[in-house]
Residue, then its C-alpha position, 0 to 999 in steps of 0.5 A: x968502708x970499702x972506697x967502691x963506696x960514694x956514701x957512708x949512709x944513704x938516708x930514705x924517709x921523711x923530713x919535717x919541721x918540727x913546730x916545738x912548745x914547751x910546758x910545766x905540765x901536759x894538759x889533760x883531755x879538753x884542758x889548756x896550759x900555757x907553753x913556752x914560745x913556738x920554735x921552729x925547728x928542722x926535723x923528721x926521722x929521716x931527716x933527723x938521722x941524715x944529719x947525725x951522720x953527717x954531723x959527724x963526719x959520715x958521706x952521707x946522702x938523703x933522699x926525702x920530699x919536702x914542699x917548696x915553702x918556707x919548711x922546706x927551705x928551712x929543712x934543706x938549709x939544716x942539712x946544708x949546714x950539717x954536711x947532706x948531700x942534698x942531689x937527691x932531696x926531691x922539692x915538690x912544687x905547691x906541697x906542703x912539706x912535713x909537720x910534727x907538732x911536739x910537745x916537750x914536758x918539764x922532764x925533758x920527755x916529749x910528745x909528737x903529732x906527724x902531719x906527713x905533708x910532701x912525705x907521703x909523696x915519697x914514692x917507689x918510682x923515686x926510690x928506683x930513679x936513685x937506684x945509682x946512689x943506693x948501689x953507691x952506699x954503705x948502709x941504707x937507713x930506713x924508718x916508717x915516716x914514708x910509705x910502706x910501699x915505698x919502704x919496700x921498694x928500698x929494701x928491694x933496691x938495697x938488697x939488690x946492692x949489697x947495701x947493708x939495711x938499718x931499720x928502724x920501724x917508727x911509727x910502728x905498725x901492729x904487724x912489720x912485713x916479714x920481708x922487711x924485719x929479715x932485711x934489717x941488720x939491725x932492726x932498731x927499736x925503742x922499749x915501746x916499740x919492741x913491746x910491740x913488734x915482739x908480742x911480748x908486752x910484758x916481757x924483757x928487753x932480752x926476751x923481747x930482743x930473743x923474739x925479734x930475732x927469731x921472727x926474721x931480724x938479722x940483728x936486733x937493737x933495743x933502745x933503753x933510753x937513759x940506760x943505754x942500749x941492749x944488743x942480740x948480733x948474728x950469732x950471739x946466743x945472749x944479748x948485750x947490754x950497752x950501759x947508758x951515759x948519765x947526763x942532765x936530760x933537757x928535750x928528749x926529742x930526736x935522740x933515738x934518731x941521732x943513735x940510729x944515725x951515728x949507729x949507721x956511720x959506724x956500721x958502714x966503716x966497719x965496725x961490729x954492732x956491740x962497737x957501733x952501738x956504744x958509740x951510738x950511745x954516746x952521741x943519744x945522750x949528748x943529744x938530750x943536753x940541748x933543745x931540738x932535734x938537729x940543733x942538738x946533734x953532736x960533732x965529732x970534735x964535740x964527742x972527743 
């Protein structure tokens, strides 16, 4: 990475407590099951990949709302201690900051309910007053948990930096602006959500990636869970498939997030998208070893 360069990553979106149960089996339409004990937790998509990063040793910066009640400080405490810078995380007086409710089953999959909380506040305005931290990035990651229109006004103000774009289009709208999708370098999707963005439900992730690309993303990742990741560079006329690590999957929650965010970290230092994303791999499967979203992204040290 270019020393012209304060941070490694600059996160914009969301952060969110994460309010976790735990069952043997998810109930059915009007049915109720027994769960585990309520734990608290901090999260959001943006949040989440500001501590990946950071975790492992990337400069990295989050520019985010959260409300001024016990969430919010929970959150702001968990990218303390994971090394965020936090100027730019912006404490919104009588809001309540960002819940996701998440339901995690006996193999590790889960299921979440977003409410957006002090992150639909999140405003273009705000992303135009950090214009200075945007310039001083590396790479801008970006996700769906904030305003469209605010998200736009990031691709704008990065763009206008030479700042390179991750995005990752999540939760995912039936149709993304085709100034975003020819922003993203890479555009980073899970098999559902290239399903989706590409038009072809029924096709394969190489189909799917093929058409991401010509519908304007620069570049195109398509998670693969425990099979690992296929990616469709720039230039390349044929994805590449990036094997998975097999691990022993306890909560699923947040991985696509520690991927993303450990993808960015090795993009801004220089490396090509095939050597980022088997590292991002790795860190995606390390993360579903351990409960919890950030409480279960690794270090550098723990990677080695």
């Amino acid at each position: 990475m270019s020393d012209r360069h304060t941070y490694d990553v600059l996160v914009i979106g969301s952060a969110n407590a994460d309010l976790t149960v735990r069952v043997d089996r998810r109930p059915n339409p009007g049915e109720t099951v027994p769960g585990t004990d309520l734990v608290e937790s901090a999260g959001g998509k943006g949040a989440n990949q500001a501590a990946a990063a950071a975790r492992l040793g990337a400069r990295t910066a989050l520019l985010a709302r959260v409300g001024d009640d016990p969430f919010g400080q929970l959150l702001l405490e968990a990218q303390h201690a994971a090394g965020t810078e936090l100027r730019h995380v912006l404490v919104e007086k009588g809001a309540r900051t960002g819940t996701a409710m998440i339901v995690v089953g006996p193999d590790g999959d889960n299921t979440i309910v977003v409410s957006p909380g002090a992150n639909a506040r999140l405003s273009p305005a705000d992303v135009r007053a950090a214009r200075e931290v945007v310039a001083a990035s590396a790479v801008v990651s970006l996700q769906l948990e904030i305003s469209l229109e605010t998200v736009r006004a990031a691709v704008k103000t990065a763009t206008e930096s030479g700042a390179r774009i991750v995005l990752n289009p999540s939760p995912t709208p039936k149709t993304l602006d085709t100034d975003l999708l020819t922003a993203a370098n890479p555009l980073v999707v899970n098999e559902h959500e290239a399903e989706l963005l590409s038009g072809l439900p029924d096709g394969t992730p190489t189909d799917q990636a093929k058409a991401l690309r010509e519908r304007g993303a620069r570049s195109v990742v398509i998670t693969l869970g425990g099979e690992g990741a296929l990616i469709l560079d720039t230039e390349a006329a044929q994805p590449t498939q990036i094997p998975g690590v097999p691990v022993e999957v306890i909560d699923t929650t947040g991985a696509g997030d520690a991927f993303t965010g450990a993808l960015a970290l090795r993009l801004a230092r220089g490396a090509t998208l095939e050597e980022a994303a088997r590292f991002a791999v790795r860190v995606g499967a390390a993360s579903v070893t351990r409960p919890g979203a950030q409480p279960s992204y690794p270090t550098a040290e723990e990677l080695a």
